[in-house]
Backbone atoms as SQL, in Angstrom:
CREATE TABLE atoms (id INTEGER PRIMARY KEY, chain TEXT, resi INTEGER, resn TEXT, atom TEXT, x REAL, y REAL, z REAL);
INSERT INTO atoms VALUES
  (1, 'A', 1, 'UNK', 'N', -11.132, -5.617, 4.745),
  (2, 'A', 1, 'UNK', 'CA', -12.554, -5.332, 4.514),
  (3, 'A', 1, 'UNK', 'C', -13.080, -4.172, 5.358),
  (4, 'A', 2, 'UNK', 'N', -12.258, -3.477, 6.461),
  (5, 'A', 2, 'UNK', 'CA', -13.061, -2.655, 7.490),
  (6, 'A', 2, 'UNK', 'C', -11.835, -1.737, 7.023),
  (7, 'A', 3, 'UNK', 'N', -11.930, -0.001, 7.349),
  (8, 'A', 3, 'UNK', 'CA', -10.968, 1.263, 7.353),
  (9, 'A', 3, 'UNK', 'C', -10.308, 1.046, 8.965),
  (10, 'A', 4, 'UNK', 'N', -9.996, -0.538, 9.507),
  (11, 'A', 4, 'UNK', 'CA', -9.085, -0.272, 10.469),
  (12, 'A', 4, 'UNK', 'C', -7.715, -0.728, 9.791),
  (13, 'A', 5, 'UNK', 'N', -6.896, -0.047, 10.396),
  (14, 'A', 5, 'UNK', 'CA', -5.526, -0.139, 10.001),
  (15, 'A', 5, 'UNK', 'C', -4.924, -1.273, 10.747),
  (16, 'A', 6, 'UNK', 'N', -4.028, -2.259, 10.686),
  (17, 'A', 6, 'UNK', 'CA', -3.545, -3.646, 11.016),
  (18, 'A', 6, 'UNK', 'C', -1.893, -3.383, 10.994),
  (19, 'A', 7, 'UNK', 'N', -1.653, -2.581, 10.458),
  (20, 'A', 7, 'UNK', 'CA', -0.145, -3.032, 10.128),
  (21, 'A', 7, 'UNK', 'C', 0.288, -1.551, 9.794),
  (22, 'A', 8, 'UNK', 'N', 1.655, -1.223, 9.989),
  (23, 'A', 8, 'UNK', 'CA', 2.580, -0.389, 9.580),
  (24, 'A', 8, 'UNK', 'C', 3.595, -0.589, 9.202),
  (25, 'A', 9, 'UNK', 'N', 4.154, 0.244, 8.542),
  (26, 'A', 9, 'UNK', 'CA', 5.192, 0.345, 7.285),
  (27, 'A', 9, 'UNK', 'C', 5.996, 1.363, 7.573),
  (28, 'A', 10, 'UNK', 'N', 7.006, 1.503, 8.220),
  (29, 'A', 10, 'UNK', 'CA', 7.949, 2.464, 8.293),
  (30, 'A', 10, 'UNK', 'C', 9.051, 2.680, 6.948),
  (31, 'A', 11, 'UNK', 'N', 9.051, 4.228, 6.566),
  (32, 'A', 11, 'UNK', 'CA', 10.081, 4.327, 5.568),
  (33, 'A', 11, 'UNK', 'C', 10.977, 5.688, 6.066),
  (34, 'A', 12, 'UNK', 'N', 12.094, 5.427, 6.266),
  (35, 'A', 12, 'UNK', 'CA', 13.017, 6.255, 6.401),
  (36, 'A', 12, 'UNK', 'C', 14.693, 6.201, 5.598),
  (37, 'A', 13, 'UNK', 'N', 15.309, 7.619, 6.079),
  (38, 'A', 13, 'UNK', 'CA', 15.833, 7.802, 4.950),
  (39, 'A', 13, 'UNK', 'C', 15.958, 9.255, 4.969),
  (40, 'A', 14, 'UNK', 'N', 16.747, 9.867, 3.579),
  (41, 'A', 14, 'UNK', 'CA', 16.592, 11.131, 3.345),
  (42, 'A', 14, 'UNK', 'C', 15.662, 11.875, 3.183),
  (43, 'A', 15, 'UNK', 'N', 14.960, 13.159, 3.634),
  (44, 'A', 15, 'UNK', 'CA', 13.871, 13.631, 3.571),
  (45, 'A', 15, 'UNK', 'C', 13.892, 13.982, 2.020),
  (46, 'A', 16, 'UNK', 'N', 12.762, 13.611, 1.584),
  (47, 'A', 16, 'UNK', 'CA', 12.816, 13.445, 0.076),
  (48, 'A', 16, 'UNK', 'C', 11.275, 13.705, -0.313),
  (49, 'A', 17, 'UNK', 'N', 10.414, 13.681, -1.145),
  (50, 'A', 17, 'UNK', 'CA', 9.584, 13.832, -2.028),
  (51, 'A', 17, 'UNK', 'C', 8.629, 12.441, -2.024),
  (52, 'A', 18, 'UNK', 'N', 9.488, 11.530, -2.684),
  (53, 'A', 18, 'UNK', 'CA', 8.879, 10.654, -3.208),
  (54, 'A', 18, 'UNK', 'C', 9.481, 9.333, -2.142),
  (55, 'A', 19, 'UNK', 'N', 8.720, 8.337, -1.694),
  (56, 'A', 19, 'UNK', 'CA', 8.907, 7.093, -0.714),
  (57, 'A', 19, 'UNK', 'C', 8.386, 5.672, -1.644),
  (58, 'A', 20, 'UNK', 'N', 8.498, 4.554, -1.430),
  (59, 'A', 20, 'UNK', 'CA', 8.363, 3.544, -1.683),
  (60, 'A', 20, 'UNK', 'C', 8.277, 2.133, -0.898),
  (61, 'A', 21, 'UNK', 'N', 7.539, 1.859, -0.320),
  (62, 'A', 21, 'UNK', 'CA', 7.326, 0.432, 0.292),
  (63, 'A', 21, 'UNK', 'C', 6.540, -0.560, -0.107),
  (64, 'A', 22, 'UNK', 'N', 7.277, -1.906, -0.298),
  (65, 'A', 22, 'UNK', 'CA', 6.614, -3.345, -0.710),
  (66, 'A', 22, 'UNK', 'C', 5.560, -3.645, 0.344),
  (67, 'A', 23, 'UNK', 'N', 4.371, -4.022, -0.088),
  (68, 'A', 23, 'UNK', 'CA', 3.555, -4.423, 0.365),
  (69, 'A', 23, 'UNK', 'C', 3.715, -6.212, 0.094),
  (70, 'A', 24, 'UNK', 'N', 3.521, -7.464, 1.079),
  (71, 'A', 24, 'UNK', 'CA', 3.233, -8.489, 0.922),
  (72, 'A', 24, 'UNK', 'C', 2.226, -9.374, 1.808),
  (73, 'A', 25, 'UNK', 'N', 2.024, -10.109, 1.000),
  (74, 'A', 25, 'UNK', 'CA', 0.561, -11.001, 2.397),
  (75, 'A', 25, 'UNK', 'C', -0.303, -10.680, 1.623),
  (76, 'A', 26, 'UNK', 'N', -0.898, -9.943, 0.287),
  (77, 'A', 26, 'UNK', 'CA', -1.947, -9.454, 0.470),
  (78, 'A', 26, 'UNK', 'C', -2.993, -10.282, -0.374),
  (79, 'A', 27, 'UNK', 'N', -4.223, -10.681, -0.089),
  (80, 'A', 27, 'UNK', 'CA', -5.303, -11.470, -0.674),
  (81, 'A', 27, 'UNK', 'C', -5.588, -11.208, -2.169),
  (82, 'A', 28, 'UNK', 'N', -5.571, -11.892, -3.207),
  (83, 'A', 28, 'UNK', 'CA', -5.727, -10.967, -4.573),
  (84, 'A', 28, 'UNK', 'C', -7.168, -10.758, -4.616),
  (85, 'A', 29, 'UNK', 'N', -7.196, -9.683, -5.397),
  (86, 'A', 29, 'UNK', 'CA', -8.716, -9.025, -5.665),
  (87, 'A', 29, 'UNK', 'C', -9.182, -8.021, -4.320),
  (88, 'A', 30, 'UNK', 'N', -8.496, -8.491, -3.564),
  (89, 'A', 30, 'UNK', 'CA', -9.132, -7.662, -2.087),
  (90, 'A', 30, 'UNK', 'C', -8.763, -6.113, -2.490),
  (91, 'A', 31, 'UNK', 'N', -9.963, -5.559, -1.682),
  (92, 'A', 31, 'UNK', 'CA', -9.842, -4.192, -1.803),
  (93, 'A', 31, 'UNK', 'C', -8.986, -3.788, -0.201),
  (94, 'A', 32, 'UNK', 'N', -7.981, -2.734, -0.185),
  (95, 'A', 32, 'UNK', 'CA', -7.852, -2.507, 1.395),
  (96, 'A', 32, 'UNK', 'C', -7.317, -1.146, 1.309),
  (97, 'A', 33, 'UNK', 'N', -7.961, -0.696, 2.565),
  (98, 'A', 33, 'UNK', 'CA', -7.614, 0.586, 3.329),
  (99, 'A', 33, 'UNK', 'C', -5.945, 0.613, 3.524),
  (100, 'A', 34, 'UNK', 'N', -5.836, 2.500, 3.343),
  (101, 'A', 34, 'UNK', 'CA', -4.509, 3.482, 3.713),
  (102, 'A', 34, 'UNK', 'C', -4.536, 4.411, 4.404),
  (103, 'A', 35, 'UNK', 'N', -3.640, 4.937, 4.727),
  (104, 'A', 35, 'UNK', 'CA', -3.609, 6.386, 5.293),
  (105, 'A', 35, 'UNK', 'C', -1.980, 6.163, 4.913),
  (106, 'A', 36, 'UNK', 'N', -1.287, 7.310, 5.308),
  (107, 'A', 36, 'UNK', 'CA', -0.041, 7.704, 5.272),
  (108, 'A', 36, 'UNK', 'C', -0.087, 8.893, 6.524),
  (109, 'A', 37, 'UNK', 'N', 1.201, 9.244, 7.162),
  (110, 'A', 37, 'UNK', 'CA', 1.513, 10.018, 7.713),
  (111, 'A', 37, 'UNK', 'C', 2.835, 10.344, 7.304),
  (112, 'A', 38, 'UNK', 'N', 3.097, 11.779, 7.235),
  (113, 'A', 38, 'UNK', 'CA', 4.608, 12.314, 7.039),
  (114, 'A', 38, 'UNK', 'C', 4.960, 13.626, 7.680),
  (115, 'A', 39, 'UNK', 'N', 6.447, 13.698, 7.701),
  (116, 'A', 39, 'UNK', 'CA', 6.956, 14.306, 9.043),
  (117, 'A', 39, 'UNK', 'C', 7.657, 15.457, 8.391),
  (118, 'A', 40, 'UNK', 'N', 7.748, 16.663, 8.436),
  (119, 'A', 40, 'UNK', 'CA', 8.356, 16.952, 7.294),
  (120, 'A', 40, 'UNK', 'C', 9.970, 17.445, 8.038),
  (121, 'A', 41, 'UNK', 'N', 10.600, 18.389, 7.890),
  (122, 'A', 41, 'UNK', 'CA', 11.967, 18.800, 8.346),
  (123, 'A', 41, 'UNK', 'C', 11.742, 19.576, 9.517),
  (124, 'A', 42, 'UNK', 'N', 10.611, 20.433, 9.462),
  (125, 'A', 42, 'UNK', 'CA', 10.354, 21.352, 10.408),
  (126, 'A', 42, 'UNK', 'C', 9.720, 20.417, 11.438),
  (127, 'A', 43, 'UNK', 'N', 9.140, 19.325, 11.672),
  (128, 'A', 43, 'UNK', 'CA', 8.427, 18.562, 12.010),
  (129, 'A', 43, 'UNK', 'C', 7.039, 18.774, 12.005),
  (130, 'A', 44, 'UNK', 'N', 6.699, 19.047, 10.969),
  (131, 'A', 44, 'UNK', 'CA', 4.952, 19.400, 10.857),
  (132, 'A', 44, 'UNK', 'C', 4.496, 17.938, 10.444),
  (133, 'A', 45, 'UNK', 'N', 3.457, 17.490, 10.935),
  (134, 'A', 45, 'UNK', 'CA', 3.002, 16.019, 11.021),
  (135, 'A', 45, 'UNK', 'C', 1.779, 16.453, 10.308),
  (136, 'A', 46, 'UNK', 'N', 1.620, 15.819, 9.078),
  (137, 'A', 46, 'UNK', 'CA', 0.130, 15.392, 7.818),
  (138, 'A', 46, 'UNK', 'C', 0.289, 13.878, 8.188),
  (139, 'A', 47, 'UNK', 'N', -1.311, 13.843, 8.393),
  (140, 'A', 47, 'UNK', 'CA', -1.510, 12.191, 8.328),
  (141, 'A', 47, 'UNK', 'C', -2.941, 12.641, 6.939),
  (142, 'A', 48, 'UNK', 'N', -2.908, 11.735, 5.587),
  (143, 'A', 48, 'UNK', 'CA', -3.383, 11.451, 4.986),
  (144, 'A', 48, 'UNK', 'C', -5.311, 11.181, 5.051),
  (145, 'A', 49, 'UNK', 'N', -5.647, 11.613, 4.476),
  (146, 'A', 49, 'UNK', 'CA', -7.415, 10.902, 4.543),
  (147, 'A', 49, 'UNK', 'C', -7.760, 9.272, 3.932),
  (148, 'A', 50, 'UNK', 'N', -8.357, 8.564, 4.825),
  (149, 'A', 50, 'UNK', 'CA', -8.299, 6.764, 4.134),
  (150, 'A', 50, 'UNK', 'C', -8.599, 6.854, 2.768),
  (151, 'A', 51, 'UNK', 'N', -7.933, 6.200, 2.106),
  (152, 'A', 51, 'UNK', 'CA', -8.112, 5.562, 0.809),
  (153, 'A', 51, 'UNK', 'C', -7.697, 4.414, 0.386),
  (154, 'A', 52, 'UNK', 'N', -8.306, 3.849, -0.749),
  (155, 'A', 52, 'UNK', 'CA', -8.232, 1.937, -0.816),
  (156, 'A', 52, 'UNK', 'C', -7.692, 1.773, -2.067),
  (157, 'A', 53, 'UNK', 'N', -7.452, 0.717, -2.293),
  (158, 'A', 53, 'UNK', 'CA', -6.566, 0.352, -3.363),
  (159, 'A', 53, 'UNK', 'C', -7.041, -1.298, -3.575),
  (160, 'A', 54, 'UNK', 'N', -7.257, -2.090, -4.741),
  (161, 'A', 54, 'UNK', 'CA', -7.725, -3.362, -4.903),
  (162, 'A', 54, 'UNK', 'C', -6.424, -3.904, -5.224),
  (163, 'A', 55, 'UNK', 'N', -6.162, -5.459, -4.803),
  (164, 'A', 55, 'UNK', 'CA', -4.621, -5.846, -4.833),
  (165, 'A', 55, 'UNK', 'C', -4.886, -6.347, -6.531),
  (166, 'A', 56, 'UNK', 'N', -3.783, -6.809, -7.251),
  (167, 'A', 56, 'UNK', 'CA', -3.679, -7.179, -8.555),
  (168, 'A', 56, 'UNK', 'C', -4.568, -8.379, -8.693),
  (169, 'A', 57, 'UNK', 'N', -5.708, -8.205, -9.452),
  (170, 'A', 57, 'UNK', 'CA', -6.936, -9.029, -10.302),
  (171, 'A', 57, 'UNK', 'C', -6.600, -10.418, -11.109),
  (172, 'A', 58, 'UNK', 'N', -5.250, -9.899, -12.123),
  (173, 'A', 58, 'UNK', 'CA', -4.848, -10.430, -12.958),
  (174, 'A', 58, 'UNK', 'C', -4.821, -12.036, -12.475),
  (175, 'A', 59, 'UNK', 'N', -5.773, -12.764, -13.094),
  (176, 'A', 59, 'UNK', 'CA', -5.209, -13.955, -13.072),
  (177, 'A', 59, 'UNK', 'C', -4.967, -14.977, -13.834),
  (178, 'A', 60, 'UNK', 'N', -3.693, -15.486, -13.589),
  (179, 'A', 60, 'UNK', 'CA', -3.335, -16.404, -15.165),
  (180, 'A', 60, 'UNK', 'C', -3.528, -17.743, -14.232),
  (181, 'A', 61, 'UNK', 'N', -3.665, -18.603, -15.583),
  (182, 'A', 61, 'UNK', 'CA', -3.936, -19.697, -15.050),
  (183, 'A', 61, 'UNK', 'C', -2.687, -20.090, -15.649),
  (184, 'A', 62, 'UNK', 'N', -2.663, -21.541, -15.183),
  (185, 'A', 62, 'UNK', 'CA', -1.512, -22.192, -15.424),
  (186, 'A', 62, 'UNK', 'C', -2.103, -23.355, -16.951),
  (187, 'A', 63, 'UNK', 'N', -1.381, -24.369, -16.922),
  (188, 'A', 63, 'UNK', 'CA', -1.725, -25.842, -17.572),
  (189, 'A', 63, 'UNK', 'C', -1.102, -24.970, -19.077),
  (190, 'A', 64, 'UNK', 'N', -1.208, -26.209, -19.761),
  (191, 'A', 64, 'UNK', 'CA', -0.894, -25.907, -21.407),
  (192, 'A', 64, 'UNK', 'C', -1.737, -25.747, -22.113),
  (193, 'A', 65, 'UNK', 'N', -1.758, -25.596, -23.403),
  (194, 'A', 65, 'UNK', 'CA', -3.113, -25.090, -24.680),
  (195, 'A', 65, 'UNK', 'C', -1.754, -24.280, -25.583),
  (196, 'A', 66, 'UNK', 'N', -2.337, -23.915, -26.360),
  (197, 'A', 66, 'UNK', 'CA', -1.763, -23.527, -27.443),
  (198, 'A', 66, 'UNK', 'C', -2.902, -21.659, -27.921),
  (199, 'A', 67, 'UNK', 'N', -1.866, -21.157, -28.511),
  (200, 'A', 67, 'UNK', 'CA', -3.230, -20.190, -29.149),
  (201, 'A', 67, 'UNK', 'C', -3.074, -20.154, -30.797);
């Protein structure tokens, strides 16, 4: 709920383009704060501007019915 950051995610590996990390724990419907930082070969350090993301909405219910 606040743009403080709680947790980090390290991804390493070949210096590459494109990265990927699982996110878990997260509350559904909640909206939450990012940043990223990346390092590049030369070592020039970009850290990202905050941006949010809402976790998956979707909710199924369970029980039986028919359609």
């Amino acid at each position: 709920p606040t743009n403080t950051y709680g947790t980090t995610s390290t991804v390493s590996g070949p210096l590459t383009q494109n990265h990927a990390t699982t996110l878990t724990g997260l509350t559904q419907c909640s909206v939450y704060h990012y940043s990223f930082t990346v390092t590049d070969a030369a070592g020039n350090v970009y850290t990202s501007p905050d941006d949010t993301f809402q976790a998956n909405c979707n909710v199924q219910g369970g029980g039986g019915g028919g359609i």
